[in-house]
C-alpha positions, 0 to 999 in steps of 0.5 A: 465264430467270425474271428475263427473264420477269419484266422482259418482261412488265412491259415489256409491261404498259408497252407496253399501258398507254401504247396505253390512254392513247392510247385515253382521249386519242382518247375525250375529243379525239372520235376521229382525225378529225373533218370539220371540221378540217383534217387538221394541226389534227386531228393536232396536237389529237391528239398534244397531248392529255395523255392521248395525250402520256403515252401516247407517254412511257409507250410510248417508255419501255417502247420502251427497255426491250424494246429493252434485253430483246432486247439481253440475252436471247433473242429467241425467248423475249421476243417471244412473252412479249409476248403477254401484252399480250393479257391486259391488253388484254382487263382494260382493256378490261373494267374500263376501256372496258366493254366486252362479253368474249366467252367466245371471247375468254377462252378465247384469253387463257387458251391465250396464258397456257398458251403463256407459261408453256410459253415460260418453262418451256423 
């Protein structure tokens, strides 16, 4: 339980590091749209702006790896480990978009975490 535990939450963090890469990417190529481009020139500046890239190799890698975790444990214990994406979310968006956390959002990180341990422990 432990190990599966273990390898779902670093696949989370996976997940949520390529989704940060696709947010630096949007940053420096001046967000998803802009007027005038046409939207194929506007898609293909996106998708080939390195930090989008990476963020779709590091997400497509931990694609794999979830899709092993559900082949091997129960489902009704992976799924809901994942919200520790909520966690790291909220770190990158502090430490690394600085942004403004609300209390109200880190009293809603602190009962994912109480709800986690919860799930690991049953």
């Amino acid at each position: 339980m432990l190990k599966a535990a273990l390898l779902t939450i670093f696949t989370t963090l996976l997940i949520t590091s390529g989704q940060v890469l696709w947010k630096i990417g949007l940053q420096k190529a001046g967000g998803f749209y802009l007027p005038e481009q046409n939207i194929l020139e506007n898609v293909i500046r996106i998708i080939f702006n390195a930090w989008v890239f990476s963020g779709f190799v590091v997400y497509a890698a931990a694609t794999g790896f979830f899709m092993w975790l559900i082949s091997k444990f129960d489902i009704s214990m992976v799924i809901p480990i994942t919200s520790v994406s909520f966690i790291y979310s909220l770190l990158a968006g502090y430490f690394i978009f600085h942004e403004q956390i609300s209390p109200v959002r880190i009293m809603g990180v602190l009962l994912i975490i109480v709800g986690v341990i919860f799930i690991v422990r049953s």
